[in-house]
C-alpha positions in Angstrom: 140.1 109.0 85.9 140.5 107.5 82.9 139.6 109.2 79.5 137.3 106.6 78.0 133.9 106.9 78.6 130.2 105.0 78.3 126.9 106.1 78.9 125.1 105.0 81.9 121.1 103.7 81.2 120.6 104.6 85.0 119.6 107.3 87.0 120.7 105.6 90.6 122.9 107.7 92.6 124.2 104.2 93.6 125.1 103.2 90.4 126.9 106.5 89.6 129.0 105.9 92.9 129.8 102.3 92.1 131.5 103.4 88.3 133.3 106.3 90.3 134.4 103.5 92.7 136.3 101.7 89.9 137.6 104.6 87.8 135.2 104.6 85.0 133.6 108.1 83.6 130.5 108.1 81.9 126.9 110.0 80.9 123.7 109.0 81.5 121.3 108.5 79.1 117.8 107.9 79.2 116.6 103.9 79.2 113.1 103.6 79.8 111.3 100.2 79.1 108.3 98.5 80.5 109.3 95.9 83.0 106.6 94.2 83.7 106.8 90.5 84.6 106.2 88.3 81.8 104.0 85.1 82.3 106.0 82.5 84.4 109.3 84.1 84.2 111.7 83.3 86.5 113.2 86.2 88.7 117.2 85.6 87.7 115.6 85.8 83.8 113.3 88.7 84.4 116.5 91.0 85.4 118.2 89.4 82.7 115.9 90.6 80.7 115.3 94.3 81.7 119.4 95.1 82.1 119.7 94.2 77.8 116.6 96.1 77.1 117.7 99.0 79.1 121.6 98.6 77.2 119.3 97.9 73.5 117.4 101.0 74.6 120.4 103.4 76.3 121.9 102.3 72.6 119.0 104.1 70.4 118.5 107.3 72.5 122.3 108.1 72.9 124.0 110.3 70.6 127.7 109.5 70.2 128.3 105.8 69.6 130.0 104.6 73.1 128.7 101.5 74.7 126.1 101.5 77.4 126.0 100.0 80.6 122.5 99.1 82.3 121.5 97.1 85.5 118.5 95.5 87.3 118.2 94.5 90.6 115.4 92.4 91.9 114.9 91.3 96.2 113.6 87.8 95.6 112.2 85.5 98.5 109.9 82.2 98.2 110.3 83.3 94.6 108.8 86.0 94.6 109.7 89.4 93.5 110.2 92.1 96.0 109.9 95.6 93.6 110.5 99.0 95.1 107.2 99.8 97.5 104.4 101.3 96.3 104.2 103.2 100.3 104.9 103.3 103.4 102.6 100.7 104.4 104.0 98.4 101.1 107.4 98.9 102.5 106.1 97.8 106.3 105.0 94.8 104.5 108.4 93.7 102.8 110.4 94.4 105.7 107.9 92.3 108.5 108.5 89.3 105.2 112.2 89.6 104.9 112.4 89.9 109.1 114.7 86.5 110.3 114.7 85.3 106.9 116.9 84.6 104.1 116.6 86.2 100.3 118.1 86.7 97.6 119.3 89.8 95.7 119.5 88.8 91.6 121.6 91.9 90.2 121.8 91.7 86.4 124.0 93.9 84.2 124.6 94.7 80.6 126.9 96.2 78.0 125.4 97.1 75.0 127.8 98.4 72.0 127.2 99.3 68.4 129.8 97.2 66.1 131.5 99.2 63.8 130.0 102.2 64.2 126.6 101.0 62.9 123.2 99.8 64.1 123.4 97.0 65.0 124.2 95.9 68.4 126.6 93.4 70.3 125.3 92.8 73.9 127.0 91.2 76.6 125.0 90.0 80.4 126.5 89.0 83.3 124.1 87.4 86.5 125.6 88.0 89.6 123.4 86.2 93.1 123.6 87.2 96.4 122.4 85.4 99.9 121.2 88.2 102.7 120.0 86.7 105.8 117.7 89.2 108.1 117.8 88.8 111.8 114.4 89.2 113.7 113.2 92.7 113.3 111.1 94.1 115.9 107.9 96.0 114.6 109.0 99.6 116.1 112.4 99.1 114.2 110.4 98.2 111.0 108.1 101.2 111.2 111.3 103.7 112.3 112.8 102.4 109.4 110.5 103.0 106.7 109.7 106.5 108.6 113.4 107.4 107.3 112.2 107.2 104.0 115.3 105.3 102.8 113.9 102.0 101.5 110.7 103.8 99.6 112.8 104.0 96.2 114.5 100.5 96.5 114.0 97.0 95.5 112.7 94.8 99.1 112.3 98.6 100.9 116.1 97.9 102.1 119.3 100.1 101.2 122.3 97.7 101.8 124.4 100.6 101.9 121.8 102.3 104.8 120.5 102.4 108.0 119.3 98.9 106.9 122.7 97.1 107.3 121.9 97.2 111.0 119.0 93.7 109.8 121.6 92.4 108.2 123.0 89.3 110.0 125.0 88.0 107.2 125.5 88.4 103.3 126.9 86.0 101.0 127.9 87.5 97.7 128.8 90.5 96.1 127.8 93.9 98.5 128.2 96.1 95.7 125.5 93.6 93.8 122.8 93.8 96.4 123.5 97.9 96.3 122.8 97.5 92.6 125.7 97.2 90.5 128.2 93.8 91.3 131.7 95.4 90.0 133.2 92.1 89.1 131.1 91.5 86.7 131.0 94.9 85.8 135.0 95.2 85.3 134.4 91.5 83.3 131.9 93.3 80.6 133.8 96.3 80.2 137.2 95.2 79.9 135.4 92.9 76.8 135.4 96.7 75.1 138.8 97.5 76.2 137.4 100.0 78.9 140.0 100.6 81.2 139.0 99.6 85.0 140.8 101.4 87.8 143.6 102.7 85.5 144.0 105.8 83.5 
């Protein structure tokens, strides 16, 4: 592991995984902001959006001065927005939509820094899209899924990285972007900073 570290404005287990995965250590901090959709705002803009103001925001809360990375992840079909289900019967919903269909999966993230150890704030984005194509899922199989309570905390009620890769007929893309964190663009940002990727 390599000595250098950032703070995290996420509290996804999925996230935390993905850094591990590439050799980067890091905190958490806290990065809350309001992410409601703004009139007419397109989806790839809207995540765009929410991973700099979680970076802006990781930047003001955290106490030593070490960049911040932040991510949002957004399931988007007929252009529409997919957010993380309000229940089970929200969930039921997505999944019945999503069922022998294409989407996308619009994964957003940031690196916010302070520039010479002041206030203000240097912030790089990177937009990372990613095609998933459903096969035809039968109504039992939607209702066993959501009965797992796997997809109740994710964006389109679907974990990549789950029991829901069995739907997935084919993805085109980044995997580690539709789980919530692409790391090529992730490696990109960092290395900006001079954050070591992989090597100690």
């Amino acid at each position: 592991m390599n000595s250098v570290r950032i703070y995290l404005a996420s509290r996804s287990p999925r996230r935390a995984q993905l850094l591990d995965q590439i050799g980067v250590t890091f905190e958490t901090c806290n990065a809350q902001v309001d992410e409601s959709l703004l009139p007419r705002e397109a989806p790839g803009d809207y995540v765009t959006r929410l991973a700099r103001e979680k970076a802006l925001t990781g930047i003001l809360s955290s106490s030593m001065p070490r960049p911040v990375l932040a991510a949002d992840t957004a399931v988007v079909i007929d252009d529409e927005i997919l957010t993380k289900p309000t229940d089970a019967d929200h969930a039921l919903d997505m999944l019945q939509r999503l069922s022998g269909r294409q989407h996308r999966v619009m994964t957003a993230v940031a690196v916010a820094a302070r520039v010479n150890n002041n206030e203000n704030a240097k912030t790089a984005v990177k937009l990372q899209i990613s095609s998933v194509r459903f096969r035809t899922i039968e109504d039992w199989e939607a209702a066993a899924y959501v009965a797992t309570g796997e997809g109740l905390d994710k964006a389109g009620a679907y974990a990549v990285q789950g029991l829901a890769a069995v739907f997935i007929e084919r993805l085109e893309g980044s995997y580690s972007g539709v789980m919530g964190l692409p790391l090529f663009e992730t490696a990109q940002l960092l290395q900006q900073w001079r954050i070591p990727v992989l090597y100690p």
